[in-house]
C-alpha positions as CSV (number, residue, x, y, z in Angstrom):
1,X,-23.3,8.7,-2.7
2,X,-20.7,8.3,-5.7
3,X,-22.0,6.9,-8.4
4,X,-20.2,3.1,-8.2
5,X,-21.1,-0.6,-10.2
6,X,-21.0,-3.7,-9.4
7,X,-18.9,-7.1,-10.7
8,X,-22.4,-8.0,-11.8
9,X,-23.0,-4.7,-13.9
10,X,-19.3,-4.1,-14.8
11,X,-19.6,-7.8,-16.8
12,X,-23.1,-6.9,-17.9
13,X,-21.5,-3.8,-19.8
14,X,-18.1,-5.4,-20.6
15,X,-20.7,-8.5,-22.3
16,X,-22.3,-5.7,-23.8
17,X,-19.5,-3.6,-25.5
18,X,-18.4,-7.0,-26.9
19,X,-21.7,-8.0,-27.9
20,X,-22.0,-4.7,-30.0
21,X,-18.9,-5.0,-32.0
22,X,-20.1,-8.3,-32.7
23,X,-23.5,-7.2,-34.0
24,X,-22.0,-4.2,-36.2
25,X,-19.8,-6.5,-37.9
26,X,-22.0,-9.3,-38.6
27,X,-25.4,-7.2,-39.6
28,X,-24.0,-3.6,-40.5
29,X,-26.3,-2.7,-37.2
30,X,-26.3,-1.1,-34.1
31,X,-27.5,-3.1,-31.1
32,X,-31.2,-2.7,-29.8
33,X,-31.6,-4.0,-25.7
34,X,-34.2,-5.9,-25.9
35,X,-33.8,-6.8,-22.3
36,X,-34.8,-4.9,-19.3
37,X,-32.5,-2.7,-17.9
38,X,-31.8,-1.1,-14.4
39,X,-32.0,2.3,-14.1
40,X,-29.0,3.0,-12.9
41,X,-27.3,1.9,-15.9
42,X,-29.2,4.7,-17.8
43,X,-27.7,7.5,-15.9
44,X,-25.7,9.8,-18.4
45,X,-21.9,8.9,-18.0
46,X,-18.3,9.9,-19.4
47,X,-17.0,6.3,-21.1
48,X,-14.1,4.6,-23.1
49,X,-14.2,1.3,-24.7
50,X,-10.9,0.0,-24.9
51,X,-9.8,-3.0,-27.5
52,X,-6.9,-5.0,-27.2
53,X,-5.2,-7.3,-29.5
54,X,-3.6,-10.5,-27.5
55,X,-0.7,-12.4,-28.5
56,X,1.5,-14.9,-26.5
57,X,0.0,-13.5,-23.4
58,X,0.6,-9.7,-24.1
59,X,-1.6,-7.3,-25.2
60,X,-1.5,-4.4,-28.1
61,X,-3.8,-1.4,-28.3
62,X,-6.5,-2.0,-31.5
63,X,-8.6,1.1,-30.6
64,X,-10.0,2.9,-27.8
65,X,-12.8,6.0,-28.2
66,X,-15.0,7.1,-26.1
67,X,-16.6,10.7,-24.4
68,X,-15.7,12.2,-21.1
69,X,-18.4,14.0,-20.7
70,X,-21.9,12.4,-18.9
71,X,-23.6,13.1,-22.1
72,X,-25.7,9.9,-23.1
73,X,-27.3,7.3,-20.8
74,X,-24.2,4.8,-20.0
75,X,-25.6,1.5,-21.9
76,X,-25.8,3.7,-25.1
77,X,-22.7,5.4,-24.2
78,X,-21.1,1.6,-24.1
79,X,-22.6,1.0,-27.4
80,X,-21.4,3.9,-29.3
81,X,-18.1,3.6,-28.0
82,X,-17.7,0.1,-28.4
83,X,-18.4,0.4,-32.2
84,X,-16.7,3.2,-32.6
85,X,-13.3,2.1,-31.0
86,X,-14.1,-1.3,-33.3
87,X,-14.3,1.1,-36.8
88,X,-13.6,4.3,-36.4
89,X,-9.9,4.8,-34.8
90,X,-7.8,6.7,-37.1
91,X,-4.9,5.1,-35.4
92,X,-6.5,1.3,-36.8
93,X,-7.7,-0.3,-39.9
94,X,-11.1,-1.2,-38.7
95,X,-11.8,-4.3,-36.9
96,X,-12.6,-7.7,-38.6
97,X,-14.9,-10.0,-37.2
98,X,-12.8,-13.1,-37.2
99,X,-10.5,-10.8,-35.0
100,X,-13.3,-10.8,-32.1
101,X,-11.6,-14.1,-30.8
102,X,-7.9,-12.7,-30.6
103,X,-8.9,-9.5,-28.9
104,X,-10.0,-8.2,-25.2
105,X,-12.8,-5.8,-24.3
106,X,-12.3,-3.4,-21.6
107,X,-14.8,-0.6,-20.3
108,X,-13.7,2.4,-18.3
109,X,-16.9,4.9,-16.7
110,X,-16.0,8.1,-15.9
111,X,-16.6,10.6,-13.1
112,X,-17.1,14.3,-14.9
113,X,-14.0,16.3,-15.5
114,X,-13.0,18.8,-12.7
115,X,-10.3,21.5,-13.6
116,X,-7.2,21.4,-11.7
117,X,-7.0,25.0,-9.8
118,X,-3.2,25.9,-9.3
119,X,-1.3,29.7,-8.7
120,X,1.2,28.7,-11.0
121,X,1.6,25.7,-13.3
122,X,4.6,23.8,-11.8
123,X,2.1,23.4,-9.1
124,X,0.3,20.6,-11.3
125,X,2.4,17.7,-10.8
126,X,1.0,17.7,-7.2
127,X,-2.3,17.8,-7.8
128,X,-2.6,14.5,-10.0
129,X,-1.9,10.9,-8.3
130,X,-0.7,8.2,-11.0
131,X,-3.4,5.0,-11.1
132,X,-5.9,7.5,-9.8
133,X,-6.3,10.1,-12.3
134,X,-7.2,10.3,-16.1
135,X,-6.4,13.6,-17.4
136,X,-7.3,16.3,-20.4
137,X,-5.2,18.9,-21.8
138,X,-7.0,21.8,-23.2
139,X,-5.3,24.3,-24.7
140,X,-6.8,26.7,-27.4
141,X,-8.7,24.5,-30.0
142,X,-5.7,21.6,-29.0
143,X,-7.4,18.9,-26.8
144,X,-6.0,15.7,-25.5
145,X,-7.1,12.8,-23.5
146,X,-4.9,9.8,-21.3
147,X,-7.4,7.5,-19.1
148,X,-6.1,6.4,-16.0
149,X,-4.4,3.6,-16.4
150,X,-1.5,4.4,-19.1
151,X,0.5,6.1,-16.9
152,X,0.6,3.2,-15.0
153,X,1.1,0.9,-18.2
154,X,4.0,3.1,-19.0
155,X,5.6,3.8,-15.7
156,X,5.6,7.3,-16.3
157,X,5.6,10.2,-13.0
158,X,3.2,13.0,-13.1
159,X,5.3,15.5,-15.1
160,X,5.9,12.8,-18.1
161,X,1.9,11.9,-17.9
162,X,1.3,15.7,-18.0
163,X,4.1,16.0,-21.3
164,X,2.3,12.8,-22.9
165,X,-1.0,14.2,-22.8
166,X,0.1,17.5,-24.7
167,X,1.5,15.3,-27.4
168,X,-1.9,13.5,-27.4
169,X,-3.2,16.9,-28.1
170,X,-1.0,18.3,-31.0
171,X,1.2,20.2,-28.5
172,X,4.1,20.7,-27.2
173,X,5.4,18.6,-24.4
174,X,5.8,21.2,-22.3
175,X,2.8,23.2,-22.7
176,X,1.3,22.4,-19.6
177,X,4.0,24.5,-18.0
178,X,2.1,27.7,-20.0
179,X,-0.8,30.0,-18.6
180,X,-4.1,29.6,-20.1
181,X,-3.4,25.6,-20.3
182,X,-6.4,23.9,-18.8
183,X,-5.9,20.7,-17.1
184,X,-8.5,18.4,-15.9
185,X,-8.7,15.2,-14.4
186,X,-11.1,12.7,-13.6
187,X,-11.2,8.7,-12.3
188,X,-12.6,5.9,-14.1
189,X,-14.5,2.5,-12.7
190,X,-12.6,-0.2,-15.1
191,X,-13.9,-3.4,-15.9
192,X,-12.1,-5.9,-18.7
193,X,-12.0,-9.4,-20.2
194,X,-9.4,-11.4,-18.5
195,X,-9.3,-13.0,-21.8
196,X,-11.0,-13.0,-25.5
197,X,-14.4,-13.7,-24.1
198,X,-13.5,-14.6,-21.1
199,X,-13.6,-14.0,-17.3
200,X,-14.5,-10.2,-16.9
201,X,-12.8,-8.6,-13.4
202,X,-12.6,-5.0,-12.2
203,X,-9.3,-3.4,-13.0
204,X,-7.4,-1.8,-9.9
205,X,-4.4,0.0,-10.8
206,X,-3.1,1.1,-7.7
207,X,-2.4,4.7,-7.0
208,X,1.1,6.5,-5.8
């Protein structure tokens, strides 16, 4: 059976990812669960922690990091993630904590990577579905990472998701076209804030 969550645990985790930011900033800390836990929300999962700012009803990337690989059991996962994308995203001066109310929390679990088998690598395009797929570009010591639902944020086709992600990467835009490119993809279980601190609601994207 795939490995699925429910509303319940999505908000549990999204409550969570918010909950740890807070901590770190107030206390310098990272969060112990004192609580008790189910099981399931142990097992070792791929995740991103995604922050957006808000403003006037749109939102603005403020850091998202994560791991796509089913490495650490998916609470801590959530944790480290969640601070991390909070402090650590080169793209961001780190978070502040009277930013926590302007900003939106949103989690995004991963199934494992797969690599994308092809003859040749014009083949690609038709092997990835936009809304459904996240994808990595590995090429050499170059690797780069889109989660599912930016193509669809960007209303980009599967060749432009394929150029974006070599850019993410520190290649060329076309580099997917070249042998010995690896490209994987993967699907994510997305649950986010409706609002700062808000209603939390899984995210469908829709796929085409």
């Amino acid at each position: 059976m795939p490995f699925d969550l429910t509303l319940k645990e999505g908000t549990f985790l999204v409550k969570l990812a918010r909950k740890a930011v807070e901590e770190y900033l107030k206390k310098g800390k990272k969060l112990e669960i004192c609580e008790k836990i189910d099981e399931k929300l142990f097992q070792p999962c791929g995740v991103f922690v995604t922050i957006n700012k808000v403003h006037d009803k749109e939102r603005e990337l403020r850091g998202c990091i994560g791991s796509p690989y089913p490495t650490t059991p998916l609470v801590e996962a959530i944790i480290d993630s969640a601070i991390s994308s909070a402090t650590q995203d080169p793209r961001f001066q780190p978070l502040l904590l009277e930013e926590l109310n302007k900003v939106v929390f949103e989690i995004s679990v991963l199934t494992p990577p797969q690599i994308i088998k092809v003859k040749k690598p014009n083949e690609y395009p038709k092997e990835i579905r936009i809304g459904q797929d996240g994808l990595i570009v590995e090429r050499g010591g170059f690797k780069g990472l889109l989660l599912p639902q930016v193509p669809v944020e960007w209303n980009w086709d599967t060749e432009e998701f394929l150029c974006q992600c070599c850019l993410k990467a520190g290649l060329p835009p076309d580099c997917w076209l070249l042998n010995n490119t690896k490209i994987y993809k993967f699907q994510a279980i997305i649950f986010e804030e409706e609002n700062p601190k808000g209603k939390i609601r899984r995210k469908f994207l829709g796929w085409k």
